[in-house]
C-alpha positions, 0 to 999 in steps of 0.5 A: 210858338207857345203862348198864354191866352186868357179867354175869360175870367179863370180860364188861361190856355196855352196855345200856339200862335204866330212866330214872333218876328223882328218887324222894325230897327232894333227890334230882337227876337229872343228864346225864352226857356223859363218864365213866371208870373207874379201877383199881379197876373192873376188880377186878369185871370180873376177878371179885376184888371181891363184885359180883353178875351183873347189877349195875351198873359202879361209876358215874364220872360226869364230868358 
């Protein structure tokens, strides 16, 4: 699947990483077609909030 990745301060990249999968009861896998961000994502693509390299952007699914 796609996914953002932010590897650093200003640089965000879409790349393809592991199918999510259900692991645990309750759990559910879902397509998103659409999705979006909001203010306070681009805190860590300044570099202003405690994400790490290589984590993930915060997810906005619009499902």
């Amino acid at each position: 699947m796609r996914a953002t990745v932010i590897h650093a301060p200003h640089d965000l990249r879409v790349e393809d990483v592991p199918d999510a999968r259900v692991r645990h009861a309750g759990d559910a896998v879902v397509r998103v077609v659409r999705a979006c961000i909001c203010g306070s994502d681009l805190w860590a693509y300044r570099g202003e909030s405690a994400r790490k390299p290589g984590q993930g952007a915060p997810p906005r699914p619009k499902g």
